[in-house]
C-alpha positions as CSV (number, residue, x, y, z in Angstrom):
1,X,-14.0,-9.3,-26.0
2,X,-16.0,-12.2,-27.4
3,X,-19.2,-12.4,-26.9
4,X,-19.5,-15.8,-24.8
5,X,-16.7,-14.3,-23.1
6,X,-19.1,-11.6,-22.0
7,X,-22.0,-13.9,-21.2
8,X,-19.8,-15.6,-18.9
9,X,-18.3,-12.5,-16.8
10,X,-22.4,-11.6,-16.5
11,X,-23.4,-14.9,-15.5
12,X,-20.9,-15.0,-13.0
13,X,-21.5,-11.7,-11.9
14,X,-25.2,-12.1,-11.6
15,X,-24.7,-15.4,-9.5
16,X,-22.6,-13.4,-6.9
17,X,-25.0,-10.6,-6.7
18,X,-27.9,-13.7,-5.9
19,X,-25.9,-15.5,-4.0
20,X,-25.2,-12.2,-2.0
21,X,-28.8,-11.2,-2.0
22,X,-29.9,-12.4,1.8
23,X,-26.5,-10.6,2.8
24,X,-27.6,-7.5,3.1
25,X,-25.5,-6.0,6.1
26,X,-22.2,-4.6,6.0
27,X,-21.4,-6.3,9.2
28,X,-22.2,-10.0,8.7
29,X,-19.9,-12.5,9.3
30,X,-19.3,-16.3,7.2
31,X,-22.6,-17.7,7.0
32,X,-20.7,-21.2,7.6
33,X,-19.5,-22.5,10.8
34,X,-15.6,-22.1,9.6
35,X,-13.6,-20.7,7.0
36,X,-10.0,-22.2,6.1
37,X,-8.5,-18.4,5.7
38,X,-10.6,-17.2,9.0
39,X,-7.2,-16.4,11.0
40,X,-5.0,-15.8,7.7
41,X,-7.2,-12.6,7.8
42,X,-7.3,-11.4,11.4
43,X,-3.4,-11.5,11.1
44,X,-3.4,-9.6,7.7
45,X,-5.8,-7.0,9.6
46,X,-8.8,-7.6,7.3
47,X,-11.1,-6.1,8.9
48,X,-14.1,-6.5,6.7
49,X,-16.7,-9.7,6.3
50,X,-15.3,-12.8,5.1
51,X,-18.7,-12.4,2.6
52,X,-16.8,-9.4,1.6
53,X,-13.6,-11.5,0.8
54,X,-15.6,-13.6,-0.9
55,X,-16.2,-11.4,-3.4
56,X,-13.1,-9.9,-3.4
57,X,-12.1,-13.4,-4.9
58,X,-14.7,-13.5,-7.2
59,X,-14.2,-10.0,-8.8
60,X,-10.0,-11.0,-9.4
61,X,-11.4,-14.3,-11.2
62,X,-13.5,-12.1,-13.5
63,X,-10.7,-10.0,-14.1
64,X,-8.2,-12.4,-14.5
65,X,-11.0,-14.6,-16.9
66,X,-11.3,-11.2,-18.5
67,X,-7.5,-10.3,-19.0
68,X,-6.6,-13.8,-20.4
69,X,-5.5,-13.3,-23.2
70,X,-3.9,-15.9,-25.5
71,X,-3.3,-18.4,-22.5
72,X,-7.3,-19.3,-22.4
73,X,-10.1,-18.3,-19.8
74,X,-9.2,-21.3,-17.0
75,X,-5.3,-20.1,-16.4
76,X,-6.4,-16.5,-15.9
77,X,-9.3,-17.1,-14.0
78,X,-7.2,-19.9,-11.6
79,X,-4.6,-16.8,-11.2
80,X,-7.0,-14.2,-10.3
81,X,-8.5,-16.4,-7.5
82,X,-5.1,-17.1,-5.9
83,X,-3.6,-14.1,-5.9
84,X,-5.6,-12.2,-3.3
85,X,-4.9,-15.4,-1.1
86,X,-0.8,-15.0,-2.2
87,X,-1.2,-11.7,-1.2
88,X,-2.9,-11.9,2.1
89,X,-1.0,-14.6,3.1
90,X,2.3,-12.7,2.4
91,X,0.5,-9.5,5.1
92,X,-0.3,-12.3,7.1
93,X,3.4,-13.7,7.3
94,X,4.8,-10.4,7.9
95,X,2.3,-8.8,10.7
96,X,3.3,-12.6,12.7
97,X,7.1,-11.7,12.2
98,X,6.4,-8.4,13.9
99,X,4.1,-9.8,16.7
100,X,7.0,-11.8,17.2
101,X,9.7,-9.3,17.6
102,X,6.5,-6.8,19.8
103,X,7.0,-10.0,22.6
104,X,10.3,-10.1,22.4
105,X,10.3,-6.3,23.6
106,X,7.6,-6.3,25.6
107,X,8.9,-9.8,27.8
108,X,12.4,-7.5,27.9
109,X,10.2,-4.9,29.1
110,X,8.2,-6.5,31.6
111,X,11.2,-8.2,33.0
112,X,12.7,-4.7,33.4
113,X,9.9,-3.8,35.5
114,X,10.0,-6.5,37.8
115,X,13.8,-6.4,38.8
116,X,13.1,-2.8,39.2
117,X,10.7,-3.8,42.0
118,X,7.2,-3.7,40.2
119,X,4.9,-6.9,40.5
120,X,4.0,-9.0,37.2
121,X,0.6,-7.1,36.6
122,X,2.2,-3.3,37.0
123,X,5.5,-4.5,34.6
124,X,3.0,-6.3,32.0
125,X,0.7,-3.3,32.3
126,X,3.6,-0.7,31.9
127,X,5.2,-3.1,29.4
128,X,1.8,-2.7,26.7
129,X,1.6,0.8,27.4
130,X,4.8,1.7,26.3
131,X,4.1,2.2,22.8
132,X,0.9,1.9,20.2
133,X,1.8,-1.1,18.3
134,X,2.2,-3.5,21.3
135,X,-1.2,-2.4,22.3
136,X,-2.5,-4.7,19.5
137,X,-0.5,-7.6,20.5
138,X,-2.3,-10.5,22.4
139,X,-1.2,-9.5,25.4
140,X,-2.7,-6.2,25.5
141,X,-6.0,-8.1,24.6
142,X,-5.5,-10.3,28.0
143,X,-5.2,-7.5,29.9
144,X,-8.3,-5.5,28.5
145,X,-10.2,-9.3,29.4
146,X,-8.2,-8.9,33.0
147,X,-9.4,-5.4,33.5
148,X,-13.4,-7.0,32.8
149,X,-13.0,-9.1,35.7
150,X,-11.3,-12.5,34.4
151,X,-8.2,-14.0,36.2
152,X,-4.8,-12.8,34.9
153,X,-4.3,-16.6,34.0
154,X,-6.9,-18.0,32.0
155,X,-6.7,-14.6,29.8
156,X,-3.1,-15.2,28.9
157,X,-4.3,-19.1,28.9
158,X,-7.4,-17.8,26.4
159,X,-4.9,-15.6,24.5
160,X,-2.3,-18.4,23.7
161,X,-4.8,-20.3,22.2
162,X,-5.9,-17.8,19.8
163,X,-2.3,-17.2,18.9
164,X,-0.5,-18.8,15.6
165,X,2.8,-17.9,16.2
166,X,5.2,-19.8,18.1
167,X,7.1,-17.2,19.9
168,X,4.6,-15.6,20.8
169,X,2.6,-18.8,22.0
170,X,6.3,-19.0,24.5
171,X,5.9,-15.8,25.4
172,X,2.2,-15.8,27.1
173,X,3.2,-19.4,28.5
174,X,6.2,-18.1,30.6
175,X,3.7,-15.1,32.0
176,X,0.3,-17.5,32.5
177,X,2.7,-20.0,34.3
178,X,4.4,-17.3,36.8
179,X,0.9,-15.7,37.5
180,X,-0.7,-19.6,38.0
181,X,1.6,-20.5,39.6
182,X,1.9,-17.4,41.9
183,X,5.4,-17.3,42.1
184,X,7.9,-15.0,43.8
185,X,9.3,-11.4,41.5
186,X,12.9,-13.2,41.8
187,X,11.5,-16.7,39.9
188,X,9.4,-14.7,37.6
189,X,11.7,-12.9,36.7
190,X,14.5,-15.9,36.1
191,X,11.3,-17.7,34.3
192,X,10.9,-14.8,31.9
193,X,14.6,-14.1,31.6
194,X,15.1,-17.2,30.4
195,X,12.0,-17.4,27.8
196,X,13.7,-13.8,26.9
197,X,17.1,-15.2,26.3
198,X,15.4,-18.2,23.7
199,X,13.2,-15.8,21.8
200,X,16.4,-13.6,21.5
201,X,18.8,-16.1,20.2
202,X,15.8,-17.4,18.0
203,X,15.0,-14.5,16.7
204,X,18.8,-13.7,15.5
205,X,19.3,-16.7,14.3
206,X,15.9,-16.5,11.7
207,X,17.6,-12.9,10.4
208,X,20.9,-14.5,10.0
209,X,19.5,-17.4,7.6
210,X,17.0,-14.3,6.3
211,X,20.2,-12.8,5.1
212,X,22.2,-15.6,4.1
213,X,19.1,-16.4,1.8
214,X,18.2,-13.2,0.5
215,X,19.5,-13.9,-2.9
216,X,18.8,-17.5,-3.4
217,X,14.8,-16.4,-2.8
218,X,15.5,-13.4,-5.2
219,X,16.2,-15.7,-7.8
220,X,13.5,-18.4,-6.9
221,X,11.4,-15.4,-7.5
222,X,13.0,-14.6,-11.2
223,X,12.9,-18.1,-11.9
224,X,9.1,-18.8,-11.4
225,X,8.7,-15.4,-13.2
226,X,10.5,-16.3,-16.3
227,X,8.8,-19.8,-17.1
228,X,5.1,-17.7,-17.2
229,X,7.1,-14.6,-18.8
230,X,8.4,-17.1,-21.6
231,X,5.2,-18.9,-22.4
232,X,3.1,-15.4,-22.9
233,X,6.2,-14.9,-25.6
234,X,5.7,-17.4,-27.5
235,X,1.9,-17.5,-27.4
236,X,2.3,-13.6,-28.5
237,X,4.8,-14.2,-31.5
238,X,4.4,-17.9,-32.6
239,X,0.6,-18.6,-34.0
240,X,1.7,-22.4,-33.4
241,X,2.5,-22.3,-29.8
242,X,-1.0,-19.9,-29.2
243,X,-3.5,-22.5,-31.1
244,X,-1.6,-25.5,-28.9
245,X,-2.5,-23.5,-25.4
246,X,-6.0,-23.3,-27.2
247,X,-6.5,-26.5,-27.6
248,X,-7.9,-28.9,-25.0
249,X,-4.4,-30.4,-24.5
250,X,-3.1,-27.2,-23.9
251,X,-5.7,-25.4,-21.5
252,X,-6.7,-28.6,-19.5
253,X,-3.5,-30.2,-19.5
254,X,-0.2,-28.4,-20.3
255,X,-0.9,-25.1,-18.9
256,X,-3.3,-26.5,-15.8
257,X,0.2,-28.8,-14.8
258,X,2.9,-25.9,-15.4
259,X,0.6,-23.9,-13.0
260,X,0.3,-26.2,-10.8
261,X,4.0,-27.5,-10.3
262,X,5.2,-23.8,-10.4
263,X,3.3,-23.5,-7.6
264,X,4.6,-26.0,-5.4
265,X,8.3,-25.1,-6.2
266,X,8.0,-21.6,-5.1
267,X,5.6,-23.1,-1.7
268,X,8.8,-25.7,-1.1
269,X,11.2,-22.9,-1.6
270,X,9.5,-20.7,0.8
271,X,8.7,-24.0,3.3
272,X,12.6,-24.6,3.3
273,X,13.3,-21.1,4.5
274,X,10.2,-20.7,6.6
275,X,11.5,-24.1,9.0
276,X,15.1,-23.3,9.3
277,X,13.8,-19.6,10.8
């Protein structure tokens, strides 16, 4: 390691620990009035400070600054920024695809329960107690707001509007319209039904082109993998290639635009897949 290498990761070190300084509890929140990944984390389950995720990002910059190698300090450092975001988007994706398929079951569920003869409350309320992980969907937090004393419908109301996903967004529609609306078991339950039957043909129709498109993403994967794979190669066994990503052209130009348009191929590959289902 080189020793302005070394000045650098303790400069930026040192201006972490000052900016952190005046955040000295474990439980304070973003000291701003928003944050552009606020509800990218709540749906990865991130349950610590958005200060702490701050520096979460900061410490993979130094490390990737640190592990640069031949491909200069600005590459490494850009990686080790964006990959905890890469990677807490991808939680984030996955924990709304199983939200998704939790309504599904607990809208089969709760219309269960009402052509069995229950009313909407005691088939939602038997419907989120069935099992631990729908207990953390929304719908289990509008009942715990319903159970403090607030109407059934502005807490499904207050609960869609938290929500990202669209399914689930249908799902808490279809039960804060039957409970505003006050309507009969038999309507509800033809409401719900038929909310059940779009989610469901929805939902098999996003694993189908999930399938279908298994491979193609496998090898959009191995092909943004090989172009980095094959320019660390010949930085590590041509001296001619390394010197060019040293040079100004190279580390503020060539490798700053590869990074760059690599990225938005594999963000247009996913976008493609990610509107179909």
């Amino acid at each position: 390691m080189s020793v302005v290498l070394a000045g650098a990761i303790a400069t930026a070190l040192a201006v972490t620990c000052l900016m952190l300084t005046p955040f000295g509890s474990p439980t304070l929140s973003w000291p701003f009035a928003s944050h552009p990944e606020r509800s990218v984390l709540r749906d990865a389950g991130w349950t610590r400070s958005l200060v702490a995720w701050e520096c979460l990002r900061a410490v993979a910059a130094i490390c990737g600054l640190a592990l640069a190698g031949p491909l200069g300090a600005m590459p490494g450092a850009l990686i080790g920024a964006a990959a905890p975001s890469i990677v807490v988007r991808t939680l984030a994706l996955r924990s709304r695809d199983e939200r998704a398929r939790q309504t599904i079951a607990l809208l089969q569920m709760t219309l269960a329960g009402l052509r069995s003869g229950a009313s909407l409350t005691e088939a939602l309320l038997l419907a989120v107690g069935s099992g631990p992980e729908i207990a953390l969907t929304p719908f289990a937090g509008a009942l715990r707001a319903f159970d403090l004393g607030a109407p059934l419908d502005v807490a499904l109301r207050e609960a869609r509007a938290e929500a990202r996903d669209r399914r689930v967004i249908l799902g808490l529609e279809a039960l804060s319209l039957c409970v505003a609306e006050q309507l009969p078991a038999s309507r509800s339950a033809t409401l719900i039904a038929s909310a059940v039957d779009r989610l469901v043909f929805e939902q098999r129709t996003a694993d189908d082109v999930r399938a279908r498109t298994s491979g193609l993403r496998i090898q959009v994967v191995l092909l943004a993998a090989l172009v980095p794979g094959l320019a660390l190669y010949l930085a590590m066994t041509i001296p001619g290639m390394r010197e060019t990503y040293a040079m100004p052209l190279g580390r503020f130009i060539l490798l700053p635009l590869a990074a760059m348009l690599e990225t938005a191929g594999i963000f247009a590959s996913r976008r493609i897949v990610s509107d179909i289902t």
